[in-house]
N, C-alpha and C positions, 0 to 999 in steps of 0.2 A: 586381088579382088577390089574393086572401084566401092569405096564405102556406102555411097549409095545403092548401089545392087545389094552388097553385104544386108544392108538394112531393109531393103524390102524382101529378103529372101528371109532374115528373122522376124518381120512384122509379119509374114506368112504363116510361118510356124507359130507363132505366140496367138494368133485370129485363132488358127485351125486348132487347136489344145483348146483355148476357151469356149468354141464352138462345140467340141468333143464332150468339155466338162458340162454346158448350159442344157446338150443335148441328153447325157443321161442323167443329169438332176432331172430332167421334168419326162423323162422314159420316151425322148424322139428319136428314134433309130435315122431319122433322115437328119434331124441336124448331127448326130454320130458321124454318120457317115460322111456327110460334108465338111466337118472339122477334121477330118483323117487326110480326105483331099487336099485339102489347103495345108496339112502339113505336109503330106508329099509334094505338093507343089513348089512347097519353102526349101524342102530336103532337097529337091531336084534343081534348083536356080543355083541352091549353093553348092553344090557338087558340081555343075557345070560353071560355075565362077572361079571355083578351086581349080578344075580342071584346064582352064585358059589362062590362068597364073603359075601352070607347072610347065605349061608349055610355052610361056611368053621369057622363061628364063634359061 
C-alpha cells in the first residue's frame, strides 16, 4: 500500500470518529452519522489498498 493512500485512508478514519464523537457530545444525529461515513470510507480505501498489495505479489 503506497504510504500516501495508507494516510489518507487513516486521516479518513481519524475525521470520521471525531465527527461521530463532536456529533454525539452536542445530540447531532446527522453529524453521527456523517462521521460513521467517513469512517467507512477510510475502512473501505484501505481494504481496497490491502487488496491491490496481495495481489501485486
Amino acid at each position: 500500500m503506497s504510504s500516501e493512500k495508507k494516510a489518507k485512508a487513516k486521516t479518513e478514519q481519524v475525521k470520521g470518529k471525531a465527527k461521530e464523537a463532536v456529533g454525539r457530545a452536542v445530540g447531532n444525529e446527522r453529524l453521527t452519522a456523517e462521521g460513521r461515513v467517513d469512517q467507512a470510507k477510510g475502512d473501505a480505501r484501505q481494504a481496497k489498498e490491502k487488496a491491490k498489495d496481495v495481489f501485486k505479489h
